[in-house]
C-alpha positions as CSV (number, residue, x, y, z in Angstrom):
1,X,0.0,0.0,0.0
2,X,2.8,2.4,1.1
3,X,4.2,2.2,-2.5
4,X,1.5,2.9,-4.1
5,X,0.6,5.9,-2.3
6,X,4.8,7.0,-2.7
7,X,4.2,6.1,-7.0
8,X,0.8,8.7,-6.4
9,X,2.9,11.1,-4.9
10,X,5.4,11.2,-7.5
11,X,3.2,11.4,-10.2
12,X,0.9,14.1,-9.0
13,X,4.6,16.0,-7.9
14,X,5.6,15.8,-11.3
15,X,2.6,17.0,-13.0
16,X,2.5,19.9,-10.5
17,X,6.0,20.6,-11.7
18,X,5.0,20.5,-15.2
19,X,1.7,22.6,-14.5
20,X,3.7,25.2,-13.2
21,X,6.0,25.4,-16.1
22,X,2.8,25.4,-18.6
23,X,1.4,28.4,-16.5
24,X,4.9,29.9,-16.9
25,X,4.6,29.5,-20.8
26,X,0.8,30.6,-20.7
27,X,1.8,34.2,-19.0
28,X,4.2,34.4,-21.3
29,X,1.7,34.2,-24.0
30,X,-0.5,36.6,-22.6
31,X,2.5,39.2,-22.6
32,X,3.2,38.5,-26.4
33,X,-0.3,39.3,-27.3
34,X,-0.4,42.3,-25.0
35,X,2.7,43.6,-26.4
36,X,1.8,42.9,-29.9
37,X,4.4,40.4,-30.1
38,X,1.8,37.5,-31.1
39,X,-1.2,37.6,-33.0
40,X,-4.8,37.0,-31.0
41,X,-5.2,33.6,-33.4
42,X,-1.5,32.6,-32.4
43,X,-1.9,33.2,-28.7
44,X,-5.2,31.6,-29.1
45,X,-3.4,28.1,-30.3
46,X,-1.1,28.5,-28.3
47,X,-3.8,28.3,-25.4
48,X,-5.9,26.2,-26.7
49,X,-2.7,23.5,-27.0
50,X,-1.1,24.2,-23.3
51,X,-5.0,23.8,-21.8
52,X,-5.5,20.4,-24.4
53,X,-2.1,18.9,-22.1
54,X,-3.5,19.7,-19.2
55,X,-7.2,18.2,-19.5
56,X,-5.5,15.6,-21.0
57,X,-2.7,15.0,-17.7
58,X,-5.0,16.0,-15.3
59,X,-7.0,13.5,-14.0
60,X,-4.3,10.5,-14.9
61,X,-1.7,12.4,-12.7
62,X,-4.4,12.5,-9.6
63,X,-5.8,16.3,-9.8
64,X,-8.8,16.0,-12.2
65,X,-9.8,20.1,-11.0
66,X,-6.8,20.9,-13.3
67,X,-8.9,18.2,-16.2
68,X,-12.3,20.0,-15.6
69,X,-10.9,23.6,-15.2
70,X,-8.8,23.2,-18.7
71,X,-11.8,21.4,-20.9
72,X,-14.4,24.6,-19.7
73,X,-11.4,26.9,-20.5
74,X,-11.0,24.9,-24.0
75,X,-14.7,25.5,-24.4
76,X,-14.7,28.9,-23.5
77,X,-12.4,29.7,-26.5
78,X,-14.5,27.9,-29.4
79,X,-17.2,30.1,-27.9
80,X,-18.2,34.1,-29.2
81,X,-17.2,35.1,-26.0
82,X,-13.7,34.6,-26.7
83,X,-12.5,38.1,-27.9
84,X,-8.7,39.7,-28.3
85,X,-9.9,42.4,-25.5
86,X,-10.8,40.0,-22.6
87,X,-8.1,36.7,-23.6
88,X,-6.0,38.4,-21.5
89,X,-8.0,38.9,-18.4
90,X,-9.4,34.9,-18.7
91,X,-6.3,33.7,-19.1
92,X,-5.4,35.5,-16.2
93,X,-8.4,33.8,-14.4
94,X,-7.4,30.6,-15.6
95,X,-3.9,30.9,-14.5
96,X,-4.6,31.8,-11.0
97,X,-7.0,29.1,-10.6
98,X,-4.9,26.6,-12.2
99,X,-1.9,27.9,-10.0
100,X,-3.6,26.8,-6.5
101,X,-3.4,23.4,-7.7
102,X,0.6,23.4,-7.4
């Protein structure tokens, strides 16, 4: 029992590590749009693949709030909702949310 619970651990320690350095990418993201550096439709794929990882790591990796959190999210962005003038402040959102899970 003891090893499984240690293999649990390790797993949901490593996707916490890699969720971090996914948020990391995702700010930076957010700053390229913001500063014009990337286009609304490249940010935009570039969210919608970082937030496809994570629904997809989530719930294997034992924290299925990042799973459900990333597939609204992924949602959100096929929606009309989805506009260059609020990305920024959703993504933001997201982020924070996402970030409490580390």
């Amino acid at each position: 029992m003891g090893l499984d619970n240690d293999k649990s651990a390790a797993m949901r320690a490593a996707f916490q590590a890699d969720l971090a350095r996914r948020l990391s990418e995702i700010e930076a993201v957010i700053d390229q749009l913001q500063t014009g550096r990337a286009s609304f439709e490249e940010a935009s794929a570039a969210f919608s693949a970082q937030l496809h990882d994570i629904k997809g790591t989530g719930r294997p990796f034992g924290v299925p709030q990042a799973t459900d959190l990333a597939a609204d999210f992924e949602r959100t962005i096929k929606t009309e909702t989805w506009r260059e003038e609020n990305a920024p402040g959703l993504v933001r959102q997201l982020v924070s949310r996402l970030r409490a899970l580390c």
